[in-house]
VOKOL-876029 format. One line per 10 residues: number of its first residue (from 0); their letters; for each residue x, y, z of C-alpha. Coordinates in Angstrom, 3 decimals, decimal comma, always signed. Layout:
! residues N
NUM = a = X/Y/Z ~ ...
! end
This chain:
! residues 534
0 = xxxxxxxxxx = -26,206/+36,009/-12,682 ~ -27,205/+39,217/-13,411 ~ -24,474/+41,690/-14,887 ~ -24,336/+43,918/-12,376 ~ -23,506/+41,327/-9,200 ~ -20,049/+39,043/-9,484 ~ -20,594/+35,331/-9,902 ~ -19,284/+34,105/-6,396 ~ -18,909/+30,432/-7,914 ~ -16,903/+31,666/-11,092
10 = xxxxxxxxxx = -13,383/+33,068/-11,583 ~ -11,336/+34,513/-14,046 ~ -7,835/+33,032/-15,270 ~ -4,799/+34,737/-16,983 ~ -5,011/+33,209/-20,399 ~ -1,198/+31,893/-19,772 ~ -1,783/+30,222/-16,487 ~ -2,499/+26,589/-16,183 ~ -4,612/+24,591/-13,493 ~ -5,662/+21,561/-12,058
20 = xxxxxxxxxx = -8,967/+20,271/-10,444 ~ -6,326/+17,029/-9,187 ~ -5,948/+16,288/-5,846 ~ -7,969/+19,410/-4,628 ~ -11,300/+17,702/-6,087 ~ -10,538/+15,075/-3,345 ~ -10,749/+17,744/-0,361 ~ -14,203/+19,483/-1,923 ~ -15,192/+17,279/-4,785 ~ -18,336/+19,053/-6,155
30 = xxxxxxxxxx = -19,516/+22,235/-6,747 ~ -19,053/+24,805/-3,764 ~ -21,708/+26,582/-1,424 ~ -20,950/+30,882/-1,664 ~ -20,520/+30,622/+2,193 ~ -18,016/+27,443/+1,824 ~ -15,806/+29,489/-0,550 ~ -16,086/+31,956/+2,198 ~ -13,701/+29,770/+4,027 ~ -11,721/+28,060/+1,632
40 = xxxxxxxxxx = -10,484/+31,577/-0,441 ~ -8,106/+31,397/+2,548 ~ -5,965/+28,186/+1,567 ~ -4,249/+31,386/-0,880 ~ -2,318/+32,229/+1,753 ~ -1,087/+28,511/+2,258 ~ +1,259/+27,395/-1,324 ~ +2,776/+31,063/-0,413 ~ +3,440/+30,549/+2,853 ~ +5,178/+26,916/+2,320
50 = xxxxxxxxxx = +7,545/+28,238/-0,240 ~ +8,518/+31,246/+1,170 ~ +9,084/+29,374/+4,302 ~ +10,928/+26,912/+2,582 ~ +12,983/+29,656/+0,812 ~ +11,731/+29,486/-2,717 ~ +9,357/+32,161/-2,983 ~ +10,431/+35,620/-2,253 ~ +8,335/+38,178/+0,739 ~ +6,345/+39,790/-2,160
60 = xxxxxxxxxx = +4,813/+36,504/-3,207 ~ +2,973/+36,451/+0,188 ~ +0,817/+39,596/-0,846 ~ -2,640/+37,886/-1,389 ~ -3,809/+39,234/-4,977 ~ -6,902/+41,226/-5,736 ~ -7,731/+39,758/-8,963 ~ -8,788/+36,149/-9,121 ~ -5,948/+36,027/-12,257 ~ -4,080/+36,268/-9,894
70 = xxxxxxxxxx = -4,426/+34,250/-7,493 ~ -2,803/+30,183/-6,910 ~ -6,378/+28,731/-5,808 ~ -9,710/+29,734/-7,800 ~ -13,176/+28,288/-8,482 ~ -14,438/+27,713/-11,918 ~ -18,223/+26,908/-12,788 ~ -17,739/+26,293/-9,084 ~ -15,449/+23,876/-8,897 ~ -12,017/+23,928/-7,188
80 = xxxxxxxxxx = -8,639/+24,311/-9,164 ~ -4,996/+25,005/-8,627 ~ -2,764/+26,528/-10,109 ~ -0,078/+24,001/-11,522 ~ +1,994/+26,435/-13,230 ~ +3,282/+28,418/-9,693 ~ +3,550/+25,369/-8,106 ~ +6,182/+23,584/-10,327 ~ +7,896/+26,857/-10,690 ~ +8,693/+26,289/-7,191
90 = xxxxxxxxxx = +9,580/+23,162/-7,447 ~ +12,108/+24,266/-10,005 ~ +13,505/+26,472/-7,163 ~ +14,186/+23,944/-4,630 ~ +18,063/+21,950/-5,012 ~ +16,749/+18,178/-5,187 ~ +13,465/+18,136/-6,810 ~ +11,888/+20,045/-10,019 ~ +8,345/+20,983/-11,522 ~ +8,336/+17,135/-13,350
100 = xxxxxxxxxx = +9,168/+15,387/-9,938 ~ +6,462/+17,861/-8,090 ~ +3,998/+17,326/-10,996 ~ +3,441/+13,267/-10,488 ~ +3,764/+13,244/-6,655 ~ +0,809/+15,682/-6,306 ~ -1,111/+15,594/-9,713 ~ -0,138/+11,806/-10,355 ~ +0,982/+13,546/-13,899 ~ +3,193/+16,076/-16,063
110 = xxxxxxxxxx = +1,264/+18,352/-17,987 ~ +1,501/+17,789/-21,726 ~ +3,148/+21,534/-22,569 ~ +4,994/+21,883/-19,259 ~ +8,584/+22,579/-20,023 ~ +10,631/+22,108/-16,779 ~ +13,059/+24,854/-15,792 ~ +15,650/+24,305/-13,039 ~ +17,125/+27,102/-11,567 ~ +19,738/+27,618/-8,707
120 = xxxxxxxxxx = +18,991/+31,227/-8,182 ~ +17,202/+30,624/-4,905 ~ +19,402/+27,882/-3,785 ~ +21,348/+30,148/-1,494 ~ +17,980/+30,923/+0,479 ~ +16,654/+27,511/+0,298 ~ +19,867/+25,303/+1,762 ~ +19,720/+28,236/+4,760 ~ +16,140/+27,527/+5,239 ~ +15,025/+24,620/+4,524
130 = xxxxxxxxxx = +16,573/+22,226/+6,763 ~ +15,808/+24,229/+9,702 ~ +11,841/+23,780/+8,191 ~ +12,042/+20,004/+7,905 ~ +13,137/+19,386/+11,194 ~ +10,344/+21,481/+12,908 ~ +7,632/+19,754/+11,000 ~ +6,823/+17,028/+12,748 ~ +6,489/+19,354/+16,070 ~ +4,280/+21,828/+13,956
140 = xxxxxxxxxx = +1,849/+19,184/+12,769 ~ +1,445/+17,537/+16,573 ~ +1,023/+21,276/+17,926 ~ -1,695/+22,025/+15,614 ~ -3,607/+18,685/+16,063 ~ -3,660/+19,227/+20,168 ~ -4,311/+22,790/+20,080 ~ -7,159/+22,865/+17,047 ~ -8,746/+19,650/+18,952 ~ -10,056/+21,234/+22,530
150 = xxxxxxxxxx = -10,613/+24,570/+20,776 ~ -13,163/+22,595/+17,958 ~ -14,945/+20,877/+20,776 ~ -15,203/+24,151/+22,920 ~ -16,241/+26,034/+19,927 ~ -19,371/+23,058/+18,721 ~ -20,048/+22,550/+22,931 ~ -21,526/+26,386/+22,284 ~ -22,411/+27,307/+19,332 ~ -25,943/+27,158/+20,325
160 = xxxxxxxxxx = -26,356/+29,605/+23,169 ~ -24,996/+32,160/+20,381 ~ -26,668/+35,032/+18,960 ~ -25,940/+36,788/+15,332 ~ -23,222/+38,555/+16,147 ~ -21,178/+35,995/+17,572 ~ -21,693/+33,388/+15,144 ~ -20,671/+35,958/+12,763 ~ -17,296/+36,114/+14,821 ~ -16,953/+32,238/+15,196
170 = xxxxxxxxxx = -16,980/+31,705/+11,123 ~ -14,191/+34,555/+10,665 ~ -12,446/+32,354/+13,468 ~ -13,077/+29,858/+11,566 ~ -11,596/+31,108/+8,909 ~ -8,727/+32,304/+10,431 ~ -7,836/+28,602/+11,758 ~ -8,569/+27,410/+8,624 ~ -6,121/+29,662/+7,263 ~ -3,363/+28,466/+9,945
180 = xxxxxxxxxx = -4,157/+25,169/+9,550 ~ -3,446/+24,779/+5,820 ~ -0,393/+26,776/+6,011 ~ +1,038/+23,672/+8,955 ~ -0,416/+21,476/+6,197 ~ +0,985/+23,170/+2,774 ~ +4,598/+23,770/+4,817 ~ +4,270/+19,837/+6,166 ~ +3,908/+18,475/+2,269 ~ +6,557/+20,760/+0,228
190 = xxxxxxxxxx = +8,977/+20,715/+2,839 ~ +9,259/+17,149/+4,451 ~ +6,499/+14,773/+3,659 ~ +6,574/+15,244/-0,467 ~ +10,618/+15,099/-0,440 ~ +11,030/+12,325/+1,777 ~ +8,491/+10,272/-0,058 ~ +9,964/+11,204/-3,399 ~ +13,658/+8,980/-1,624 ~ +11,879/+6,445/-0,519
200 = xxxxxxxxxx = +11,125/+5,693/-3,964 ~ +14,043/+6,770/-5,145 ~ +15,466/+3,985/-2,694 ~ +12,949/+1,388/-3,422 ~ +13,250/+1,543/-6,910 ~ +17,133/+1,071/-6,950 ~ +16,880/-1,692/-4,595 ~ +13,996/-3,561/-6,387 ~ +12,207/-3,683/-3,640 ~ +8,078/-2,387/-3,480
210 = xxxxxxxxxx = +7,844/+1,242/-2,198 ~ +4,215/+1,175/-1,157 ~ +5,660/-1,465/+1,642 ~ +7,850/+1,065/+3,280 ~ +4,886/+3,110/+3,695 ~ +2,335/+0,701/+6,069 ~ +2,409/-0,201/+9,543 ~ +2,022/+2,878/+11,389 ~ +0,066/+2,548/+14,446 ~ +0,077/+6,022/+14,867
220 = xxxxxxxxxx = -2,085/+6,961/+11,382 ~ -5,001/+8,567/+12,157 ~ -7,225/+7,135/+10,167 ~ -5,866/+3,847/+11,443 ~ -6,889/+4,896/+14,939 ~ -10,065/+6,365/+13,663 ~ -11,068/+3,041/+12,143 ~ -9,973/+0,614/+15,181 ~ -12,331/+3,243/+17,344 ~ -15,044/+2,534/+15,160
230 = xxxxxxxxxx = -14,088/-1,325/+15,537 ~ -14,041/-0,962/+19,180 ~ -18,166/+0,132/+18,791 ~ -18,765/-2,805/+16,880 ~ -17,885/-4,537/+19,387 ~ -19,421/-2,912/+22,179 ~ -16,445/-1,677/+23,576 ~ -16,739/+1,866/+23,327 ~ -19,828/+3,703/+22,705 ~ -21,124/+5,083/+19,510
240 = xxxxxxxxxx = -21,847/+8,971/+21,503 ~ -18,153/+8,474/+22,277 ~ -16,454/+7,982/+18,820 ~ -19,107/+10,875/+17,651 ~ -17,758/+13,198/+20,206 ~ -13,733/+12,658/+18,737 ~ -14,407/+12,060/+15,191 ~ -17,892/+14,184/+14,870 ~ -16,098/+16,669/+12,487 ~ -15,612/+13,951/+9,684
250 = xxxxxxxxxx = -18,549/+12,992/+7,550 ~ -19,955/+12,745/+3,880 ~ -18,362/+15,457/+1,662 ~ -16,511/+16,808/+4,303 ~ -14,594/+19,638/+2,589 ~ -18,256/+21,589/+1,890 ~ -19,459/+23,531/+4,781 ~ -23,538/+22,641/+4,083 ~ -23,213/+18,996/+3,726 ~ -24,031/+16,810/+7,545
260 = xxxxxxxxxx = -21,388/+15,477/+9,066 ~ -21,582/+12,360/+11,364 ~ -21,910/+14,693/+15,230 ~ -25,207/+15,970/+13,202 ~ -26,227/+12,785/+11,610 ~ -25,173/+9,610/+13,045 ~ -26,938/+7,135/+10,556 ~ -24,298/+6,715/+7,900 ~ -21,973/+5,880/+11,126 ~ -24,593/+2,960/+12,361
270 = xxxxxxxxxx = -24,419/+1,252/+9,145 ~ -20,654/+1,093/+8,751 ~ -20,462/-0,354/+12,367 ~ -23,285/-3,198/+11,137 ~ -20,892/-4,175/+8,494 ~ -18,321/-4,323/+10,902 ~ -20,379/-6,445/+13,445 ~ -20,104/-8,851/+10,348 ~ -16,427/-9,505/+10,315 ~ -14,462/-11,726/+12,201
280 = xxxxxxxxxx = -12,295/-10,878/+15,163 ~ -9,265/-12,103/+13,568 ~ -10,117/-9,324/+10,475 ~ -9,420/-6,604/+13,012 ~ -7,691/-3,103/+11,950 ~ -5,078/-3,986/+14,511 ~ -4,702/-7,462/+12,574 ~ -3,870/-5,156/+9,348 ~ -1,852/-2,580/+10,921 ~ +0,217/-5,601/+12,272
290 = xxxxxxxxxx = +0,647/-7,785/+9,133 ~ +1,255/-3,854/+7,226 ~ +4,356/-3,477/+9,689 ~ +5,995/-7,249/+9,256 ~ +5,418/-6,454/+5,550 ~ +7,184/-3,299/+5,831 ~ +10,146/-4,642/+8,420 ~ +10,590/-7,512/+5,201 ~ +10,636/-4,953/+2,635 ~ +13,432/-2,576/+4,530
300 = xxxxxxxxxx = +15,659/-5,565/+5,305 ~ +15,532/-6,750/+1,317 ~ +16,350/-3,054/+0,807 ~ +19,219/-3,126/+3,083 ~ +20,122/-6,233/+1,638 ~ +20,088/-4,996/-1,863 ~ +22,243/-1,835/-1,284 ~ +25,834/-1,441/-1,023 ~ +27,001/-1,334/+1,687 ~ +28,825/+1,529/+1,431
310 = xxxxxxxxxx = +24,822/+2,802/+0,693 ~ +23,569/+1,730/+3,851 ~ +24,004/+4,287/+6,603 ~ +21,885/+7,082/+4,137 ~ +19,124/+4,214/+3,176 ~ +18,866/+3,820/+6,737 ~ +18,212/+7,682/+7,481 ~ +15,707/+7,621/+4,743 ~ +13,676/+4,538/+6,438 ~ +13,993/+6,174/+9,836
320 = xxxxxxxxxx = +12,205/+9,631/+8,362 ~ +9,789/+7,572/+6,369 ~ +8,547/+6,072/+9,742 ~ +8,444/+9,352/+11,436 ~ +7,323/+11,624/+8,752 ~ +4,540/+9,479/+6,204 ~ +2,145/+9,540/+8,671 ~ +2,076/+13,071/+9,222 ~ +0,267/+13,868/+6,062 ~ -3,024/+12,609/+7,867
330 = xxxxxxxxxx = -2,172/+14,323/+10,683 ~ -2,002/+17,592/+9,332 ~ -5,448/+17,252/+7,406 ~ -7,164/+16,846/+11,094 ~ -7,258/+20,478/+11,902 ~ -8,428/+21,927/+9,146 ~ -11,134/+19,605/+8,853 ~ -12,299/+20,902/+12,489 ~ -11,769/+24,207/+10,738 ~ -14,173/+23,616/+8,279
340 = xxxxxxxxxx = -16,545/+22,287/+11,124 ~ -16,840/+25,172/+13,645 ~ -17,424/+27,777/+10,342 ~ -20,336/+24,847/+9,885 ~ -21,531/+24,968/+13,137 ~ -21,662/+28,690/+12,815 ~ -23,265/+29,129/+9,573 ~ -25,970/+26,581/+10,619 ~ -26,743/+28,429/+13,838 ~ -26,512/+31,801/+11,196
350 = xxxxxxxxxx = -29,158/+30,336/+9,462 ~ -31,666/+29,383/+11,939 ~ -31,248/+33,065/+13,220 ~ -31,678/+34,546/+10,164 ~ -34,648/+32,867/+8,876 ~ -36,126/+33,254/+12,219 ~ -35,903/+37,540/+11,757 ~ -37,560/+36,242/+8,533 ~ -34,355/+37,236/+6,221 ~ -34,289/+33,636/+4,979
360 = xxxxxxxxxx = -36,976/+31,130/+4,182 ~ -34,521/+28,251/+5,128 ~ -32,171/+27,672/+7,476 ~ -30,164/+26,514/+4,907 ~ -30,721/+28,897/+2,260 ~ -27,685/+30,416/+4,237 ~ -24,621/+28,428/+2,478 ~ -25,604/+30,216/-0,342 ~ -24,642/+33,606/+0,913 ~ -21,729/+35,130/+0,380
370 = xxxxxxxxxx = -18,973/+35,350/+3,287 ~ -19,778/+39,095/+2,736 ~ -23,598/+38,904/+3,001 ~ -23,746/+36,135/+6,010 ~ -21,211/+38,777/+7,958 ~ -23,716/+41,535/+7,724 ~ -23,684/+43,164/+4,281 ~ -27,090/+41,374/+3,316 ~ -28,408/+41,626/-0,420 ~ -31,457/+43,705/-0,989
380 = xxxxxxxxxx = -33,406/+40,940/-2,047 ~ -32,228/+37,780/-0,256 ~ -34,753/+35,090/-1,918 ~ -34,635/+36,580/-4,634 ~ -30,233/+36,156/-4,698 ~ -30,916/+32,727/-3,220 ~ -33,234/+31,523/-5,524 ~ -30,220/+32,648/-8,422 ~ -27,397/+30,889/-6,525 ~ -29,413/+27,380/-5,942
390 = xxxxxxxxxx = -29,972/+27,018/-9,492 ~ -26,788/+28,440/-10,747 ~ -24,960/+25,886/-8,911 ~ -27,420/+23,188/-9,997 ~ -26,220/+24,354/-13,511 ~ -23,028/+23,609/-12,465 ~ -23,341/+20,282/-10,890 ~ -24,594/+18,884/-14,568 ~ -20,821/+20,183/-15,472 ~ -17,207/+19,141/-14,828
400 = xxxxxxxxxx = -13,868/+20,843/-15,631 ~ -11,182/+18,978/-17,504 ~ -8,525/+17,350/-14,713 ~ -6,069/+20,091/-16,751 ~ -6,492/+22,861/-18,616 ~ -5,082/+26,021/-19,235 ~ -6,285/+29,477/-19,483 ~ -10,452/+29,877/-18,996 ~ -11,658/+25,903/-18,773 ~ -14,524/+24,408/-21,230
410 = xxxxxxxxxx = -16,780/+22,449/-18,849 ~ -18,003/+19,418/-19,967 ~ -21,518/+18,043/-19,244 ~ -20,954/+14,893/-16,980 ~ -21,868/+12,266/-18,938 ~ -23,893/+9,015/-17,741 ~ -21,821/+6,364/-19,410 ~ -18,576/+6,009/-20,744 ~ -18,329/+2,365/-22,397 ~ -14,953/+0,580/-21,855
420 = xxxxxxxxxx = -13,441/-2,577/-20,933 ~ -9,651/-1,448/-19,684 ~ -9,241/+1,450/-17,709 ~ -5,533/+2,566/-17,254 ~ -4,736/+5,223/-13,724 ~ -1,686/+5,288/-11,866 ~ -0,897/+2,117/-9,501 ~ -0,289/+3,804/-5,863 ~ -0,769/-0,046/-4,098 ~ +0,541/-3,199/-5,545
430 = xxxxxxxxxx = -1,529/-6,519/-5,370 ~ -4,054/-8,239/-8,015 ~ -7,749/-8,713/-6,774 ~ -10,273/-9,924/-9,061 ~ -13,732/-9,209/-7,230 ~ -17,134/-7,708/-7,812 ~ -17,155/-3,837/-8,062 ~ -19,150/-1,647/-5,989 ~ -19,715/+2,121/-7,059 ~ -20,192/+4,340/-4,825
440 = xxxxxxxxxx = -20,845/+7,872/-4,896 ~ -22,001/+8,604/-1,088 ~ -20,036/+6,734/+1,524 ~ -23,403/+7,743/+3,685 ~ -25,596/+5,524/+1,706 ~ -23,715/+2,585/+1,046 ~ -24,169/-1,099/+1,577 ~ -20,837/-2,096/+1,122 ~ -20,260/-5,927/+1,754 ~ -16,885/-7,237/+2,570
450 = xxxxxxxxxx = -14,514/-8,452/-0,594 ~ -16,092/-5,800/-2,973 ~ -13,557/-3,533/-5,064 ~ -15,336/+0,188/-4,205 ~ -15,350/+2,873/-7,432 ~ -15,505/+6,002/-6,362 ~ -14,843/+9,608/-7,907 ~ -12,666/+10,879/-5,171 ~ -12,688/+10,494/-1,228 ~ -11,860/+12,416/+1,833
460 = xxxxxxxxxx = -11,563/+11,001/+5,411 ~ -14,818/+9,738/+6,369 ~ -14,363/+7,151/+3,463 ~ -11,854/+5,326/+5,290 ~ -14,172/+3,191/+7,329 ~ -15,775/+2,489/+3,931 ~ -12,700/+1,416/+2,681 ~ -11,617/-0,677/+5,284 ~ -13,929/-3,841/+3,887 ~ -12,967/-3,522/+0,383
470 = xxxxxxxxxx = -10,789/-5,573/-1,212 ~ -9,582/-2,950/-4,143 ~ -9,561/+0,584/-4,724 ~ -10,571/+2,430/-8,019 ~ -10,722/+6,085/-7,886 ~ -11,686/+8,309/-10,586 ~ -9,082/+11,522/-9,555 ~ -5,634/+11,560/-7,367 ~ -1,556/+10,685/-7,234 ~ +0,923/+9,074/-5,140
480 = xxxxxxxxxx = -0,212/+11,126/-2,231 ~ -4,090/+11,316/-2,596 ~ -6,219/+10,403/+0,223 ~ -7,113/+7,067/-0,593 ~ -3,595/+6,252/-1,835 ~ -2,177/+6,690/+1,918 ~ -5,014/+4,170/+3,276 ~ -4,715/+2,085/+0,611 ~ -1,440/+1,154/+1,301 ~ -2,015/+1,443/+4,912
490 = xxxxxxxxxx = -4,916/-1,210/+4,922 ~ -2,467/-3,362/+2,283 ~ -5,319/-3,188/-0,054 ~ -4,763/-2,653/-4,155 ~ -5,782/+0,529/-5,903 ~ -5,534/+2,130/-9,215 ~ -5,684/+6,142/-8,571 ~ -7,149/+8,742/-11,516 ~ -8,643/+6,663/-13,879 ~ -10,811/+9,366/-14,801
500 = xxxxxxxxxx = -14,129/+8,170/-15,501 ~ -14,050/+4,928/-13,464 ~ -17,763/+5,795/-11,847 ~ -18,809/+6,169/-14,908 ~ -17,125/+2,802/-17,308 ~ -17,831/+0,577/-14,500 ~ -21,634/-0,631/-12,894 ~ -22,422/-2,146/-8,914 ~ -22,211/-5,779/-9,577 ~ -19,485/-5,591/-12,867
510 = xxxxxxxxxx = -16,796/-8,063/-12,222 ~ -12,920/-6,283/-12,444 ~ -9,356/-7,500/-12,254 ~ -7,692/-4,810/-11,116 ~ -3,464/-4,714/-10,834 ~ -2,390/-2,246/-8,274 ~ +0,937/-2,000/-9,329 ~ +0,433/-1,383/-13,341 ~ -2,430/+1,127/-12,661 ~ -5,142/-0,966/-14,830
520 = xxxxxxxxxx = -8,265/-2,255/-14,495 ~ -10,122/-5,015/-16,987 ~ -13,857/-5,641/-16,926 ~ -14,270/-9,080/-16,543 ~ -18,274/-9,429/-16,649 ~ -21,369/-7,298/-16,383 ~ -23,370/-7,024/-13,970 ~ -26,267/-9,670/-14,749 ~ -29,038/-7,362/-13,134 ~ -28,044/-3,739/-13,565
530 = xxxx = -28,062/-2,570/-9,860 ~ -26,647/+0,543/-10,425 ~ -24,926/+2,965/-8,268 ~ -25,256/+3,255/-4,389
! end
């Protein structure tokens, strides 16, 4: 960039502050748009809003910061990272949990110099307030899903009879749902869905009994629902326009505002529902969902069986808000998603307006103005500003940031290879599988036949219909509570979570064992014919 204009892709840190690309990479895995950031500058207000709610952060802490030192959420070489070191300071606030416990549920680590610090100071505040929030989340969550659903659908139905200036207003709408929408979801995780996850373990491991069981079986997922829909249109049973109109917001790469998602491009869709034409009836998602909820009813009744009985009555409280409250974390990741959508819908329609006045020379070129710019404030040389921004970020895409780091990160150039035969992550799903490998990279252009383990970096939503005909997971960044984690054990399927560089050790075609439970995976055999990645 020049030295005069700010690098909308690049922030600064306080030299003392520590971050993390985990977990975050999996909502907006690669480098952000100008116009994207626009809209996702505005999950600040949602860590503050969670622990104040919750009681743990005082009323100044909800003051959104000038400075991008100071801030919880920043982009770096363009690239999305939080910041670890406010979070587990929280943690350290809240009676029943610290920094350490907060640290593996979310980041699926602790970080090396991290010194935990418990402190009962805020106690007082939190035992008043808390409760009060865990028992409203489950009503908060199912309020925001059925009022963000008919207002996304109104908001795409028009989009196209708009001119400039209301575009304009729908992406700050946009952005002011997405806002909202992260809070329900950033209040839903700190204050129920993390804690009661962090018991069931708690139970599970002092009763011997597998955790990741008390977690499947629920009908009611949405992504569950989502992928017996798309069954249903593999079997002719509902139509293809149909599932487009309720799940049209979900798509490749979902979290960035310029990529396609499936109401605008249907074709990744039609080749999912081919591979599902070639499954059985009897390999149904209700089949799973079924077998996932006899697993679980097995696993609570050894748990039961293993406790105490003087134990019992709590253990069964925990099971009852494990059924009620583990689904909700999918729940609450619908309506930002349709967020995200309508500010796409707008900044498309933005575009073709603008480079009809002749401001732009493509449509497109508008996701890489800033929120600033696309609202009015134009640059006096758009191309020119353009032109910078697509190959800065191109720069950027031949980088990564470490998955830790603190102070101003090194990148380091992606590298094509990495050659290993054991790869160690965290195990999130129990079960062996020894199968052929397939790595993917775009869930839209996949051929992804049934039994294959799929490698991928990270994954958001639209994955899970990708994931539904695997027979292993290996994913390259993520904890306990990542994306693919949830489905994972929802779909009873093993997977290894942030192995790192698992798209990059491992080749379509290589042959893996892969142990759900430890975390590792062991490369069996090459490929015979390198295939390479889909």
């Amino acid at each position: 960039m020049t030295p005069e204009a700010p690098n909308p892709l690049h922030a600064h840190s306080d030299p003392r502050s520590s971050w993390s690309t985990l977990n975050v990479a999996e909502a907006l895995p690669g480098v952000a748009t100008p116009l994207c950031w626009g809209i996702w500058s505005e999950v600040e207000h949602s860590p503050r809003a969670a622990f104040y709610a919750m009681g743990a952060l005082e009323r100044a802490g909800l003051k959104i910061p000038t400075r991008s030192e100071d801030r919880i959420l920043n982009l770096f070489y363009g690239r999305l990272a939080l910041r670890v070191d406010f979070l587990l300071a929280m943690a350290d606030r809240i009676p029943g949990t610290t920094g350490d416990a907060l640290a593996r549920d979310i980041f699926g680590f602790v970080p090396p110099d991290y010194v935990s610090k418990p402190t009962k100071r805020r106690w007082p505040v939190v035992i008043a307030k808390l409760p009060r929030e865990f028992l409203r989340t489950p009503r908060n969550v199912r309020r925001a899903r059925t009022t963000f659903d008919p207002w996304w659908r109104t908001q795409i139905a028009r989009v196209d009879q708009l001119d400039l200036t209301d575009v304009r207003a729908m992406y700050l709408d946009a952005a002011a749902h997405f806002r909202r929408s992260n809070c329900v979801s950033a209040r839903s995780m700190t204050a129920a869905i993390q804690p009661v996850y962090q018991e069931l373990g708690k139970l599970a491991q002092a009763a011997g009994v597998d955790a990741a069981a008390l977690m499947r079986g629920h009908s009611e997922h949405e992504e569950s629902i989502m992928i017996s829909d798309l069954w249903e249109v593999s079997r002719d049973r509902m139509a293809l326009d149909v599932f487009r109109a309720n799940y049209g917001y979900h798509g490749p790469d979902e979290g960035e505002l310029s990529a396609r998602v499936w109401r605008e491009d249907p074709a990744p869709l039609e080749a999912i529902v081919d591979g599902y034409r070639r499954l059985g009836d009897d390999e149904s998602p209700a089949a799973r969902v079924a077998e996932g909820a006899r697993e679980r009813d097995r696993a609570e009744a050894a748990l039961l069986r293993a406790l105490p009985r003087s134990k019992r009555s709590s253990a069964k409280l925990v099971l009852r808000l494990g059924r009620r409250y583990v689904p909700l974390r999918a729940v609450s990741k619908i309506a930002f998603v349709q967020s995200l959508d309508v500010g796409r819908a707008a900044a498309r329609r933005g575009g073709a307006l603008l480079a009809e006045q002749g401001v732009l020379d493509d449509p497109e070129d508008v996701f890489h103005l800033t929120r600033e710019e696309f609202l009015g404030a134009l640059p006096a040389d758009v191309p020119a500003a353009v032109a910078e921004r697509k190959a800065l970020r191109a720069r950027y895409e031949q980088l990564e940031l470490p998955p830790f780091f603190t102070g101003q990160p090194e990148p380091i150039p992606i590298a094509a290879e990495v050659d290993t035969r054991r790869l160690e992550g965290i195990g999130v799903s129990p079960g062996v599988v020894e199968a052929s490998v397939r790595v993917v990279t775009d869930p839209a252009d996949t051929e992804m036949t049934e039994g294959e383990i799929l490698v991928s970096h990270t994954t958001d939503p639209s994955w899970a219909s990708v994931m539904f005909m695997a027979s292993g997971l290996i994913v390259d960044i993520g904890g306990q509570l990542s994306h693919a984690a949830v489905v994972a054990r929802e779909l009873g399927i093993p997977c290894v979570m942030n192995t790192t560089v698992g798209t990059r050790a491992l080749r379509t075609g290589d042959r893996c064992r892969i142990d759900g439970a430890a975390g590792t995976v062991e490369l069996l055999a090459r490929a015979t014919s390198q295939t390479g990645q889909t």
